[in-house]
Biotite code that builds the C-alpha atoms (Angstrom):
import biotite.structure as struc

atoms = struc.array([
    struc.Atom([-11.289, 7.797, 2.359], chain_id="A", res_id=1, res_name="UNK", atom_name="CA", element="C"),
    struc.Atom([-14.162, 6.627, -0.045], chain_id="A", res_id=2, res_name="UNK", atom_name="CA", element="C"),
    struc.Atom([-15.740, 4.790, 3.881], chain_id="A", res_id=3, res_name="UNK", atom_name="CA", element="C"),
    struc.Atom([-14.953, 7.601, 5.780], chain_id="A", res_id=4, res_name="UNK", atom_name="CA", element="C"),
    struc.Atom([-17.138, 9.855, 2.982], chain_id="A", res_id=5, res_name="UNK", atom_name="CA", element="C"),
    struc.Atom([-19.822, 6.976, 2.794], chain_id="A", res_id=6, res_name="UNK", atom_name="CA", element="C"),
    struc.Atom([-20.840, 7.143, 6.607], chain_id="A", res_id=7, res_name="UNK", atom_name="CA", element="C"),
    struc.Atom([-20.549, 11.191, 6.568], chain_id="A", res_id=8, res_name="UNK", atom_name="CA", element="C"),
    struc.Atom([-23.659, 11.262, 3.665], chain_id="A", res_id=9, res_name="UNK", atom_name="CA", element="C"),
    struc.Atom([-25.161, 8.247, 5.409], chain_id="A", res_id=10, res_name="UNK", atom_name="CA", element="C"),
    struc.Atom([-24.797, 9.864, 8.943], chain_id="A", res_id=11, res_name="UNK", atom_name="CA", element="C"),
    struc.Atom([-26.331, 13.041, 7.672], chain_id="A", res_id=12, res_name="UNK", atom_name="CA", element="C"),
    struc.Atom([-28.971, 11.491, 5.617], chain_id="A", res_id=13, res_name="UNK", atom_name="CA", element="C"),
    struc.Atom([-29.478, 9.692, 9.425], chain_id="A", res_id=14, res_name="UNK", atom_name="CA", element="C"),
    struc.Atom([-29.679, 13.303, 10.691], chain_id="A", res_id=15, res_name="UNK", atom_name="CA", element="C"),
    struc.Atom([-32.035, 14.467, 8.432], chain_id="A", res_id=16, res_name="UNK", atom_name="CA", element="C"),
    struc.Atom([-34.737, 11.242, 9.244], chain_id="A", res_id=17, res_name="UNK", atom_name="CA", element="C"),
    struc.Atom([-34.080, 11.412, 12.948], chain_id="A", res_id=18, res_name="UNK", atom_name="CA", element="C"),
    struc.Atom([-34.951, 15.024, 12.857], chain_id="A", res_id=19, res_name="UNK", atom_name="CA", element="C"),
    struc.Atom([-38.132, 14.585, 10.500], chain_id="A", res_id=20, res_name="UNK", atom_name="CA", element="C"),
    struc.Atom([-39.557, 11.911, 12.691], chain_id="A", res_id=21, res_name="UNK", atom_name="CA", element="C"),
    struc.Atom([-39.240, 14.305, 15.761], chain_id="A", res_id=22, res_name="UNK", atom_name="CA", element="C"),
    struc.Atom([-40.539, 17.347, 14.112], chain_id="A", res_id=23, res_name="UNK", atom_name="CA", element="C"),
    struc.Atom([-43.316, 14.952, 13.186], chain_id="A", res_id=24, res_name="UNK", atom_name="CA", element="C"),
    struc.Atom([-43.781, 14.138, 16.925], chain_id="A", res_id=25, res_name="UNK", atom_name="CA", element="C"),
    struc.Atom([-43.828, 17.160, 18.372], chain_id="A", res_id=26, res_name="UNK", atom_name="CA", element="C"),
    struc.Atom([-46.477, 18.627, 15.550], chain_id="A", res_id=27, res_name="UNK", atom_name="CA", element="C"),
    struc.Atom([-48.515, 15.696, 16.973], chain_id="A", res_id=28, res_name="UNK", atom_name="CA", element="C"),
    struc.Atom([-47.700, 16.979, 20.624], chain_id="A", res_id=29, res_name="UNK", atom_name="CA", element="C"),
    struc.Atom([-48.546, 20.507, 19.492], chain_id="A", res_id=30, res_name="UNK", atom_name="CA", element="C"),
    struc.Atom([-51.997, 19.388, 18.018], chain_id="A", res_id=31, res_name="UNK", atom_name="CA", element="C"),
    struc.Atom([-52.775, 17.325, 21.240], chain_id="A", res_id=32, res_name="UNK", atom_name="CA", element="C"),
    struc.Atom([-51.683, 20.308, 23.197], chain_id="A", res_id=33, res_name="UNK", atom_name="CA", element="C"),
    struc.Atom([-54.144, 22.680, 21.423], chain_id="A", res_id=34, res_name="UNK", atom_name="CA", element="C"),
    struc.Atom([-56.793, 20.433, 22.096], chain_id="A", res_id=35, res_name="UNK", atom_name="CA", element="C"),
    struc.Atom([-56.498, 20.084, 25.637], chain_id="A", res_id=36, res_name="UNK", atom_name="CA", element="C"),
    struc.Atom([-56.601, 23.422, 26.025], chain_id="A", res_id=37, res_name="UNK", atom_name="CA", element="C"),
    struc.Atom([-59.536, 23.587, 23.618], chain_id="A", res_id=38, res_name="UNK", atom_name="CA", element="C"),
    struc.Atom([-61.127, 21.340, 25.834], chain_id="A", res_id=39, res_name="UNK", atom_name="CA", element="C"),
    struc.Atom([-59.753, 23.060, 29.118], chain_id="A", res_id=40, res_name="UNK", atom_name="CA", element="C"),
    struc.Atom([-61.319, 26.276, 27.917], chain_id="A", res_id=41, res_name="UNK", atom_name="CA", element="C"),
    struc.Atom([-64.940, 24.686, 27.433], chain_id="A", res_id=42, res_name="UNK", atom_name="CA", element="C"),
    struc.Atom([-64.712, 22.947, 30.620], chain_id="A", res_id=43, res_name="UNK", atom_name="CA", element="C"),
    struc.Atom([-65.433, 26.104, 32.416], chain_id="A", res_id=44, res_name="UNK", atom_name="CA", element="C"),
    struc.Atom([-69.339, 25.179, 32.814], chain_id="A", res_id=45, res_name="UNK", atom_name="CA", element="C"),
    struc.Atom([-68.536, 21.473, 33.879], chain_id="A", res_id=46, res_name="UNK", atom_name="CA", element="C"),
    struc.Atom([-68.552, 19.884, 37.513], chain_id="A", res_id=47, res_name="UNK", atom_name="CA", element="C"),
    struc.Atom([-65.224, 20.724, 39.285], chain_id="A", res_id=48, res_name="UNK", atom_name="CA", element="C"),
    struc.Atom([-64.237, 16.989, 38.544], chain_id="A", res_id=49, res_name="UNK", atom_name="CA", element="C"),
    struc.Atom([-64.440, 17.074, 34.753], chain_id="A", res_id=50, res_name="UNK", atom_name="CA", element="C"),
    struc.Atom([-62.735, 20.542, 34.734], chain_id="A", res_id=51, res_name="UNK", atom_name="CA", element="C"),
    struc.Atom([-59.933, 18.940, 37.016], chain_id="A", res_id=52, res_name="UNK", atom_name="CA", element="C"),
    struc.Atom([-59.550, 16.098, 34.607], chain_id="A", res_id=53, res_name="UNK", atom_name="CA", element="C"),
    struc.Atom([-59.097, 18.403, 31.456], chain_id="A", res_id=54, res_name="UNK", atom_name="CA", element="C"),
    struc.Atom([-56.709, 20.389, 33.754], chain_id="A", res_id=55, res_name="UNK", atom_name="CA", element="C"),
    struc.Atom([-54.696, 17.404, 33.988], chain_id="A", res_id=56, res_name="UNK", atom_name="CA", element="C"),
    struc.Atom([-54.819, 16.289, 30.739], chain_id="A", res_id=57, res_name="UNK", atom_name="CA", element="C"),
    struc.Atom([-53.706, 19.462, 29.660], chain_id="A", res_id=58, res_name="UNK", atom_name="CA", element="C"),
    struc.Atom([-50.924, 19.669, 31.679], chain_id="A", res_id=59, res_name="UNK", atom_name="CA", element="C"),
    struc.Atom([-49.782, 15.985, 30.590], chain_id="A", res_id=60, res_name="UNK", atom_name="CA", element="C"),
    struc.Atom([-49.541, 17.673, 27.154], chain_id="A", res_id=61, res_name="UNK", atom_name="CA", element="C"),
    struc.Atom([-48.028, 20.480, 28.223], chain_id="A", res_id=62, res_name="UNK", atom_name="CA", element="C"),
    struc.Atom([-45.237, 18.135, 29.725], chain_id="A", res_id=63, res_name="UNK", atom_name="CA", element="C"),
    struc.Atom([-45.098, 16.117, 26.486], chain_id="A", res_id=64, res_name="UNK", atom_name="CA", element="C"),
    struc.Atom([-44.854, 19.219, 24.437], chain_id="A", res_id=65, res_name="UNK", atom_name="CA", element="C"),
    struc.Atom([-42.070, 20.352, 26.262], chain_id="A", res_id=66, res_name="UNK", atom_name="CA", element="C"),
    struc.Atom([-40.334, 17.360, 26.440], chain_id="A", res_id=67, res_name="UNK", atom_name="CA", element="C"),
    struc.Atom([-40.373, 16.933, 22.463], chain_id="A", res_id=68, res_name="UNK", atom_name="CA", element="C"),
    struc.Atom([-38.811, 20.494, 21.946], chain_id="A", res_id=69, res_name="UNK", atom_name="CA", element="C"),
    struc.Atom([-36.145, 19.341, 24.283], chain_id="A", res_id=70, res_name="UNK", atom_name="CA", element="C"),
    struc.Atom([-35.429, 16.089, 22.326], chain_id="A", res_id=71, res_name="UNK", atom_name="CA", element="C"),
    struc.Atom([-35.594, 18.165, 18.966], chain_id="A", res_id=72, res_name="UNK", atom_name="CA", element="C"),
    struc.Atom([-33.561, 20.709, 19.773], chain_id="A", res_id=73, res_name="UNK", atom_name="CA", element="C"),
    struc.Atom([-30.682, 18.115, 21.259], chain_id="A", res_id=74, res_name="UNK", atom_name="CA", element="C"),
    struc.Atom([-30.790, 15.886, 18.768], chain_id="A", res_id=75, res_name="UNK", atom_name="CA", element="C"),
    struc.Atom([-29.998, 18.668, 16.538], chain_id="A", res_id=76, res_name="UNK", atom_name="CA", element="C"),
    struc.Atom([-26.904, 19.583, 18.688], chain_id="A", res_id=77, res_name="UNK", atom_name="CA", element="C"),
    struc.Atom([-25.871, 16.133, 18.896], chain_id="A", res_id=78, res_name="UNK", atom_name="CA", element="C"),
    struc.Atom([-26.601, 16.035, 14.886], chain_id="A", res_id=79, res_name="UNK", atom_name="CA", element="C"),
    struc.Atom([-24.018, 18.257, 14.359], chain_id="A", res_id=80, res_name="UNK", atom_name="CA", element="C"),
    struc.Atom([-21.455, 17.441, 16.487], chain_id="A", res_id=81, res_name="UNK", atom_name="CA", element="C"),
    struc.Atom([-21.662, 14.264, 14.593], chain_id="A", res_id=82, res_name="UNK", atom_name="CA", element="C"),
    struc.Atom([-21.204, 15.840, 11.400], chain_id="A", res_id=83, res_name="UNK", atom_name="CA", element="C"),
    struc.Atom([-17.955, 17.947, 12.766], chain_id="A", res_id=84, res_name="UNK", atom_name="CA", element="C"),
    struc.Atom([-16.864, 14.872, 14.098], chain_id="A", res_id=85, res_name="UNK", atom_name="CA", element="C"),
    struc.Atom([-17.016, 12.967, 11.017], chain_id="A", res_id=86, res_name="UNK", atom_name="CA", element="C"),
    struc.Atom([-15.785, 16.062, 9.276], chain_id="A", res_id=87, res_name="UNK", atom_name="CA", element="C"),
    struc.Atom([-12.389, 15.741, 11.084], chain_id="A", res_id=88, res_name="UNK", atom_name="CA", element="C"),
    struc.Atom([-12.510, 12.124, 10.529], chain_id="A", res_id=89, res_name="UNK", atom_name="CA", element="C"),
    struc.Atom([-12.539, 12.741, 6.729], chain_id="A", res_id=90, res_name="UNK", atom_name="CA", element="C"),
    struc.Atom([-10.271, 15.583, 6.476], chain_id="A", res_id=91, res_name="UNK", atom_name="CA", element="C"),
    struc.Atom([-7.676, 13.930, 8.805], chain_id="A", res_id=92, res_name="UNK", atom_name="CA", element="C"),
    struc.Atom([-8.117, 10.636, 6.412], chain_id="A", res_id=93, res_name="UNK", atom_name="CA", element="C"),
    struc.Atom([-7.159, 13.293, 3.650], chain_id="A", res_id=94, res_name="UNK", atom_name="CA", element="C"),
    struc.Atom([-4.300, 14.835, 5.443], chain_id="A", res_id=95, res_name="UNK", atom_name="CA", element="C"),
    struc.Atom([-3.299, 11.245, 5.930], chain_id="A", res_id=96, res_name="UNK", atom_name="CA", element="C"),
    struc.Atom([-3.107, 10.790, 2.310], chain_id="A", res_id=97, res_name="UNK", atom_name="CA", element="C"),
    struc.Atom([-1.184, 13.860, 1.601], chain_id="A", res_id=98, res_name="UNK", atom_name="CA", element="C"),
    struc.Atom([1.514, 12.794, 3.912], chain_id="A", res_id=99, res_name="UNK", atom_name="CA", element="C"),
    struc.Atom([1.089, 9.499, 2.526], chain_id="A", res_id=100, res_name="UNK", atom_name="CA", element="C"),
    struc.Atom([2.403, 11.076, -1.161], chain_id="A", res_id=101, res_name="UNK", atom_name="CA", element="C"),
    struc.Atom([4.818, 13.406, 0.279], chain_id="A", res_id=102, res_name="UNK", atom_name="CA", element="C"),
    struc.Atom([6.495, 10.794, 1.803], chain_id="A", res_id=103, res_name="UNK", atom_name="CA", element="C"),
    struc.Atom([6.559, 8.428, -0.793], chain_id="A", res_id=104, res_name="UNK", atom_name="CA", element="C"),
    struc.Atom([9.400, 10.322, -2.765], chain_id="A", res_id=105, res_name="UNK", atom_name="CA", element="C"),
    struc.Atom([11.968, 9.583, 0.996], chain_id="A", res_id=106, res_name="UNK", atom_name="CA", element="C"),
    struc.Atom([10.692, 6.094, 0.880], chain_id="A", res_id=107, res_name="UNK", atom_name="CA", element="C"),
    struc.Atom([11.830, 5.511, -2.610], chain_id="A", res_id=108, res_name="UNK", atom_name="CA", element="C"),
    struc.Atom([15.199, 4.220, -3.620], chain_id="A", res_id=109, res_name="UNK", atom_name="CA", element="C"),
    struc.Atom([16.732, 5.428, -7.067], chain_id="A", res_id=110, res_name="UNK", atom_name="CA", element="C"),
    struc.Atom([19.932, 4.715, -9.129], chain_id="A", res_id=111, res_name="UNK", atom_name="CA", element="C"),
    struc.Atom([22.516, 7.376, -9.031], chain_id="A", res_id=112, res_name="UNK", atom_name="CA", element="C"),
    struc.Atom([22.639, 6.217, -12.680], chain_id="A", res_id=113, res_name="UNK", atom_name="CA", element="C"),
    struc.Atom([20.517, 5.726, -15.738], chain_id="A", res_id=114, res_name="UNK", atom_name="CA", element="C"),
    struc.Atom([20.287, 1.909, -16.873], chain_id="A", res_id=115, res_name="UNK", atom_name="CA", element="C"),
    struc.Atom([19.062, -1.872, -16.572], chain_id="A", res_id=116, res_name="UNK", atom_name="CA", element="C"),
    struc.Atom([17.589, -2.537, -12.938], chain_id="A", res_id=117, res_name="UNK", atom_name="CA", element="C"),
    struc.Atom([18.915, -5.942, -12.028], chain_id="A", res_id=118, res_name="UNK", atom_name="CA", element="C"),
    struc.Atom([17.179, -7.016, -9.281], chain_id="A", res_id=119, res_name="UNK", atom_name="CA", element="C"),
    struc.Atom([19.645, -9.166, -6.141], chain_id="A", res_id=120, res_name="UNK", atom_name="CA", element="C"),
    struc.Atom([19.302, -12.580, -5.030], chain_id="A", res_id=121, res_name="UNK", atom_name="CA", element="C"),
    struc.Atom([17.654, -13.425, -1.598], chain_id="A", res_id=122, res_name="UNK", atom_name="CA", element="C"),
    struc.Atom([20.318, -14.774, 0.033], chain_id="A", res_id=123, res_name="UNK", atom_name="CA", element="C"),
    struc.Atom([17.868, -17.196, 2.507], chain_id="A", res_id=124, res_name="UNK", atom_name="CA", element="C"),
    struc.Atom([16.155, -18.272, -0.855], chain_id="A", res_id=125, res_name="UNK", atom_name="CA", element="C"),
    struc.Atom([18.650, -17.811, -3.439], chain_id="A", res_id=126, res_name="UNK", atom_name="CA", element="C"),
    struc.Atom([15.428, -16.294, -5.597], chain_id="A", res_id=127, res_name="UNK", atom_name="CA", element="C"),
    struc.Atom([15.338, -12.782, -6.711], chain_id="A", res_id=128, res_name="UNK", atom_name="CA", element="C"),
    struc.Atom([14.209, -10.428, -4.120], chain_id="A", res_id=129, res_name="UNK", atom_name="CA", element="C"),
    struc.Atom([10.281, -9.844, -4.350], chain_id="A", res_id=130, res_name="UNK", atom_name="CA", element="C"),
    struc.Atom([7.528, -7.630, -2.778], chain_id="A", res_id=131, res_name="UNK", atom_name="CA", element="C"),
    struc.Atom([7.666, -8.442, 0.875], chain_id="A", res_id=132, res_name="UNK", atom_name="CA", element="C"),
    struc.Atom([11.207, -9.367, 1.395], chain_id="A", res_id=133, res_name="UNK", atom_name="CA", element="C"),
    struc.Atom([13.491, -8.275, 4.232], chain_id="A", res_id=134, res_name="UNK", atom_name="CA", element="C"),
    struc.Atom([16.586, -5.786, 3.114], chain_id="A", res_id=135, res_name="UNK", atom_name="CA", element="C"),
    struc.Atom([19.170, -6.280, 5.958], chain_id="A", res_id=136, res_name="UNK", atom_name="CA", element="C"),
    struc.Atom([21.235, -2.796, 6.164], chain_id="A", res_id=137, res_name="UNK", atom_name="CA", element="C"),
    struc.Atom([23.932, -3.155, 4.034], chain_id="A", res_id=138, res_name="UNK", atom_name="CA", element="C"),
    struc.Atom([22.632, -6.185, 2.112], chain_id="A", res_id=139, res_name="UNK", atom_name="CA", element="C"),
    struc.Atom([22.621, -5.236, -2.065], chain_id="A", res_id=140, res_name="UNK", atom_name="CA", element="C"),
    struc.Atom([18.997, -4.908, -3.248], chain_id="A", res_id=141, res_name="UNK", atom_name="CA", element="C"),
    struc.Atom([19.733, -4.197, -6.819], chain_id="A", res_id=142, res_name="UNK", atom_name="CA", element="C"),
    struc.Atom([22.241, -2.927, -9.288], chain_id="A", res_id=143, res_name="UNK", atom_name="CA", element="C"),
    struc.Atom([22.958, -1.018, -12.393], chain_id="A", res_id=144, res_name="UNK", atom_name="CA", element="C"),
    struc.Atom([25.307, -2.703, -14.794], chain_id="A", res_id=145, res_name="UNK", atom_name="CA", element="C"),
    struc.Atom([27.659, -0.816, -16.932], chain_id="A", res_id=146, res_name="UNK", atom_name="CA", element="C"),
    struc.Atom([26.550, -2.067, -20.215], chain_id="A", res_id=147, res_name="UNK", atom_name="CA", element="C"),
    struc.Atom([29.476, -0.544, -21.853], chain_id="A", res_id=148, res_name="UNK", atom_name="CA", element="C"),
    struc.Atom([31.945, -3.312, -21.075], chain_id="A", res_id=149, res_name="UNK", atom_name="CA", element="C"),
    struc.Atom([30.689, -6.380, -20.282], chain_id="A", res_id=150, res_name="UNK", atom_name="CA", element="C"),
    struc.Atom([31.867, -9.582, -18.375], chain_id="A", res_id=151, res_name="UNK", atom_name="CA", element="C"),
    struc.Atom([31.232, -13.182, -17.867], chain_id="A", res_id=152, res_name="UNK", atom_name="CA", element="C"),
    struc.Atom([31.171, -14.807, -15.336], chain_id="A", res_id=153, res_name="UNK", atom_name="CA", element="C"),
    struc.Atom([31.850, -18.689, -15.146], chain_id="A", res_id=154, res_name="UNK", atom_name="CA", element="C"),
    struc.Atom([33.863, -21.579, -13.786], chain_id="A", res_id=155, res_name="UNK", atom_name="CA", element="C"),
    struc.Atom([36.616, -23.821, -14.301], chain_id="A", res_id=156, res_name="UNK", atom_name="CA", element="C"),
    struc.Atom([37.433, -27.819, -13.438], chain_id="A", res_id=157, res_name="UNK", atom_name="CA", element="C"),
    struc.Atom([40.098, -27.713, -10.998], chain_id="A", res_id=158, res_name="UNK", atom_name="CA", element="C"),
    struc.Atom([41.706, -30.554, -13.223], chain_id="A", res_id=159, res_name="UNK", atom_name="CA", element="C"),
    struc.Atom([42.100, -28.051, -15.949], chain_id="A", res_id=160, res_name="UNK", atom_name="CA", element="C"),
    struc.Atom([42.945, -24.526, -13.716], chain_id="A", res_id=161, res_name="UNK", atom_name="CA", element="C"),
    struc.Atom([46.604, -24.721, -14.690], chain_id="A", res_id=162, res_name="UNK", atom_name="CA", element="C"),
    struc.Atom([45.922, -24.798, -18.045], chain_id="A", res_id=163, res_name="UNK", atom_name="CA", element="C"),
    struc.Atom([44.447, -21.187, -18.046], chain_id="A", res_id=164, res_name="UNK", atom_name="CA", element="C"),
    struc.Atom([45.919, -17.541, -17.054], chain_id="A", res_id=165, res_name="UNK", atom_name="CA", element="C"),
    struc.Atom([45.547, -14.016, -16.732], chain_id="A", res_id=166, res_name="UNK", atom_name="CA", element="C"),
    struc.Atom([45.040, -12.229, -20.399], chain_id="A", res_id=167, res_name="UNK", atom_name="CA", element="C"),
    struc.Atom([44.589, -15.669, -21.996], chain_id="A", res_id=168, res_name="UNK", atom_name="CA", element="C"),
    struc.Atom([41.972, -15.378, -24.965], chain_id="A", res_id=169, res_name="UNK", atom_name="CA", element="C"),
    struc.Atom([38.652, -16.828, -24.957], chain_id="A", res_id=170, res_name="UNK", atom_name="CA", element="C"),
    struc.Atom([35.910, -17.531, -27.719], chain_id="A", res_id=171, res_name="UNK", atom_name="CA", element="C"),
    struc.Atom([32.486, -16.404, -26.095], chain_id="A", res_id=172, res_name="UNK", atom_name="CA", element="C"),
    struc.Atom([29.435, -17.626, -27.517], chain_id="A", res_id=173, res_name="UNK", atom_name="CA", element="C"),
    struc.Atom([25.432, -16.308, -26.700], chain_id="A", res_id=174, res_name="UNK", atom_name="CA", element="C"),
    struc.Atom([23.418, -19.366, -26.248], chain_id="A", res_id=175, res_name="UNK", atom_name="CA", element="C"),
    struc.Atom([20.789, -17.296, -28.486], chain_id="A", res_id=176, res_name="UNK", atom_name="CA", element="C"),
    struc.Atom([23.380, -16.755, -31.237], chain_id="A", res_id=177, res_name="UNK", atom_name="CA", element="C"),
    struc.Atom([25.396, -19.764, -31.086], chain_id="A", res_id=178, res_name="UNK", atom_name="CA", element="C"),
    struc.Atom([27.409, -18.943, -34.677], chain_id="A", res_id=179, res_name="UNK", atom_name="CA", element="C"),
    struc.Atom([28.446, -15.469, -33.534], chain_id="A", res_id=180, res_name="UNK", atom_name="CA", element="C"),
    struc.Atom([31.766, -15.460, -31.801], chain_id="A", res_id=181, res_name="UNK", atom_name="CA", element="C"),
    struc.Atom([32.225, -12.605, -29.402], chain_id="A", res_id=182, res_name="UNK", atom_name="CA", element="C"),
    struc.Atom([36.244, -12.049, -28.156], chain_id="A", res_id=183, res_name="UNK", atom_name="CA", element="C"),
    struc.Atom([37.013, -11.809, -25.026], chain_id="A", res_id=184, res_name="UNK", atom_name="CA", element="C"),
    struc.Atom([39.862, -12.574, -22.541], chain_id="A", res_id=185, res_name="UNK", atom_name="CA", element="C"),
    struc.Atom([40.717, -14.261, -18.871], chain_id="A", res_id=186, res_name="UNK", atom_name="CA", element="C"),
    struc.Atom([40.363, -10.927, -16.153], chain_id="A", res_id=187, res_name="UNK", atom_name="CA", element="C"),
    struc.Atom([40.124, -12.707, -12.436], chain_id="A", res_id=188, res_name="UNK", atom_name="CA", element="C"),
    struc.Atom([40.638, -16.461, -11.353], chain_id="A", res_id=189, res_name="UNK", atom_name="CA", element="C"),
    struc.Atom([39.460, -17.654, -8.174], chain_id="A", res_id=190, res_name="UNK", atom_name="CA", element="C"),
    struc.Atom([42.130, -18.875, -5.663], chain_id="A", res_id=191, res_name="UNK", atom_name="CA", element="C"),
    struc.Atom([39.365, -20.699, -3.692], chain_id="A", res_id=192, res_name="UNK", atom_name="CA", element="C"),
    struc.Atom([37.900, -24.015, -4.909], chain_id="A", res_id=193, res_name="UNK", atom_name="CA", element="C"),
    struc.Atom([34.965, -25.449, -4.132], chain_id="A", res_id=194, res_name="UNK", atom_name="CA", element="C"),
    struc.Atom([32.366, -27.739, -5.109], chain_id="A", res_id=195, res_name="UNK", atom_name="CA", element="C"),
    struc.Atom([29.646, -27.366, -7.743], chain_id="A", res_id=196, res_name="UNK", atom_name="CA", element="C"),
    struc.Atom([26.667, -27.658, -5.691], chain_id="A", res_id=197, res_name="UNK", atom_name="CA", element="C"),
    struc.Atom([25.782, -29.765, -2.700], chain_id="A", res_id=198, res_name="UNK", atom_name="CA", element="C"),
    struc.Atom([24.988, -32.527, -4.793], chain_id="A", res_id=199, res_name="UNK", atom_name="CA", element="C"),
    struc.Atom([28.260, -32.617, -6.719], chain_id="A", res_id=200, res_name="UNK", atom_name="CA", element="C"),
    struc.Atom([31.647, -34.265, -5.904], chain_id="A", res_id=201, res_name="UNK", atom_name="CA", element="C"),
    struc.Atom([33.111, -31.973, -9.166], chain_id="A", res_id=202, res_name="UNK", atom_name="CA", element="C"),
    struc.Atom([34.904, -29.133, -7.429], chain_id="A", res_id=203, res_name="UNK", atom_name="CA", element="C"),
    struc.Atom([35.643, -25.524, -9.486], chain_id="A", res_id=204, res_name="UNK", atom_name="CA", element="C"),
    struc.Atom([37.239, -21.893, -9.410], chain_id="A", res_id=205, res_name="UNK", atom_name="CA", element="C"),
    struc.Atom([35.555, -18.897, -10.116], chain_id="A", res_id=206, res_name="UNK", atom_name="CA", element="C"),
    struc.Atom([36.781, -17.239, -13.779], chain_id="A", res_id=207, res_name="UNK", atom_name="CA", element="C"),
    struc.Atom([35.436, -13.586, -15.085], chain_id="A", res_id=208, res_name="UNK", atom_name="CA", element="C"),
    struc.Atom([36.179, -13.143, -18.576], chain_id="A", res_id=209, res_name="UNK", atom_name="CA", element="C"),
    struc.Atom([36.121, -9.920, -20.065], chain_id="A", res_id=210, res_name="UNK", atom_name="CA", element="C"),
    struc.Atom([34.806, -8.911, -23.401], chain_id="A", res_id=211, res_name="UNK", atom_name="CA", element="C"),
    struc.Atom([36.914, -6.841, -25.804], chain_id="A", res_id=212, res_name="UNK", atom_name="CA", element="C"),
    struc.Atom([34.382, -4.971, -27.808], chain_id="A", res_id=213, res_name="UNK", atom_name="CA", element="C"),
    struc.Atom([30.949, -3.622, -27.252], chain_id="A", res_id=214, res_name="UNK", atom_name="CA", element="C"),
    struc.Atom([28.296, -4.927, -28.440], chain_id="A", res_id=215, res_name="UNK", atom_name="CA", element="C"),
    struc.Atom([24.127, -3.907, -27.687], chain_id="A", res_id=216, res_name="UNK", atom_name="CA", element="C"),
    struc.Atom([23.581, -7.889, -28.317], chain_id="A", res_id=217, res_name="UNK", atom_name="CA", element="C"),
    struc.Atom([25.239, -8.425, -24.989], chain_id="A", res_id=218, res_name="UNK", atom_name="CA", element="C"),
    struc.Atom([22.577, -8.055, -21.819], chain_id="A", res_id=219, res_name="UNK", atom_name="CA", element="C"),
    struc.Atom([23.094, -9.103, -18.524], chain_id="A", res_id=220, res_name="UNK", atom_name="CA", element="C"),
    struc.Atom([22.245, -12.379, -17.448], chain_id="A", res_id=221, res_name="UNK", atom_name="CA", element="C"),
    struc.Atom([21.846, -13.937, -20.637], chain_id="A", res_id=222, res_name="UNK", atom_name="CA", element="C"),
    struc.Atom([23.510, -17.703, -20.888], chain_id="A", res_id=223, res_name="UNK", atom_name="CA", element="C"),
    struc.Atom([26.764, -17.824, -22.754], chain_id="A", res_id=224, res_name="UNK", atom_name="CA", element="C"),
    struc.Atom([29.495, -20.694, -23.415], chain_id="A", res_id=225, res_name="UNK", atom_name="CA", element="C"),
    struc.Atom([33.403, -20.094, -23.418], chain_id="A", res_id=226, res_name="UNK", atom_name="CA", element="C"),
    struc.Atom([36.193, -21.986, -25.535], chain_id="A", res_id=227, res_name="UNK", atom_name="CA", element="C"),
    struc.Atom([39.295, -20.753, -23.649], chain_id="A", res_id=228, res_name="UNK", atom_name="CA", element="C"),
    struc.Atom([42.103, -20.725, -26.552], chain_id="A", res_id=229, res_name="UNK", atom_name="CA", element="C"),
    struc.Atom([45.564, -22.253, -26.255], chain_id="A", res_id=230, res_name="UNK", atom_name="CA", element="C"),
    struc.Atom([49.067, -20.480, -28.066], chain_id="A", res_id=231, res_name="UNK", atom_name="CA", element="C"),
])
């Protein structure tokens, strides 16, 4: 927008010098013409050749008169088609913008709910998703975690999977509060083991633990530690 208003003021101030230097040519053309006949007029008494000279050179000026009104007067039409052109230029650029804010309220995505944004993983990259990223259709982009109750989500040894169960107790503890103990107790185990990582023989299942009591200290994604308690 700010370019498309730069070249209208510098096309106009354009105009305005293209128009001044013709006006100044054709009050030079004028002058010349109003000499010739000046000199047309007094060449009454001289021979027929000198009077047929000043004939002619009156006439040239004539010509060159006429052909600098022509020139000012279409450079002035062409001036201002010019300036409606540009005109449309800039008020289509700002029509463009309108539509650019109107739109932007259709183009963006909000929560059904009130809460912590918690941005999804690439799944190519296994990073957080970022500026530029693909969404697939379907594929989670964020999500809104009830921070009401609270889970945790870890991993077991396989050697030691029988030793847990569903409703068994377990002793969480925040990594930033070590010495606070937060209760919680065994809601899902994974039926599916697998390994680690890729650069791990040490194979696990999945375990969500849920937490008995709220508590504000609890945000997600923070690291915690669980002590899964035996009867």
């Amino acid at each position: 927008m700010e370019a498309q208003v730069a070249s209208f003021e510098m096309l106009k101030v354009n105009q305005e010098n293209s128009v001044n230097e013709q006006e100044s040519k054709m009050k030079n053309e004028i002058a010349t013409f109003n000499l010739r006949q000046i000199e047309l007029e007094a060449s009454r008494f001289e021979p027929d050749r000198i009077k047929k000279i000043k004939e002619l050179e009156f006439k040239q000026a004539e010509i060159r008169l006429e052909k600098e009104k022509k020139k000012l007067t279409l450079n002035k039409i062409i001036g201002d088609y010019n300036y409606r052109i540009q005109e449309i230029r800039v008020n289509q650029t700002k029509a463009d913008i309108q539509n650019a804010y109107d739109i932007l309220p259709a183009l963006t995505i909000r929560t059904p709910i009130s809460g912590v944004f918690q941005i999804a993983e690439n799944r190519r990259t296994n990073n957080l998703l970022k500026v530029g990223d693909q969404i697939y259709p379907g594929a989670n982009m964020a999500s809104v975690p009830e921070l009401k109750w609270m889970k945790v989500n870890t991993q077991i040894n396989e050697t030691d999977f029988l030793k847990i169960k569903l409703g068994q107790k377990v002793a969480v503890r925040l990594d930033a509060m070590p010495s606070v103990v937060f209760d919680g107790e065994i809601d899902y185990i994974g039926r599916l083991c697998y390994l680690k990582d890729n650069k791990s023989k040490q194979k696990i299942f999945d375990v969500e633990v849920r937490l008995l009591k709220v508590d504000e200290r609890l945000k997600p994604g923070m690291t915690v530690s669980c002590e899964y308690i035996q009867k």
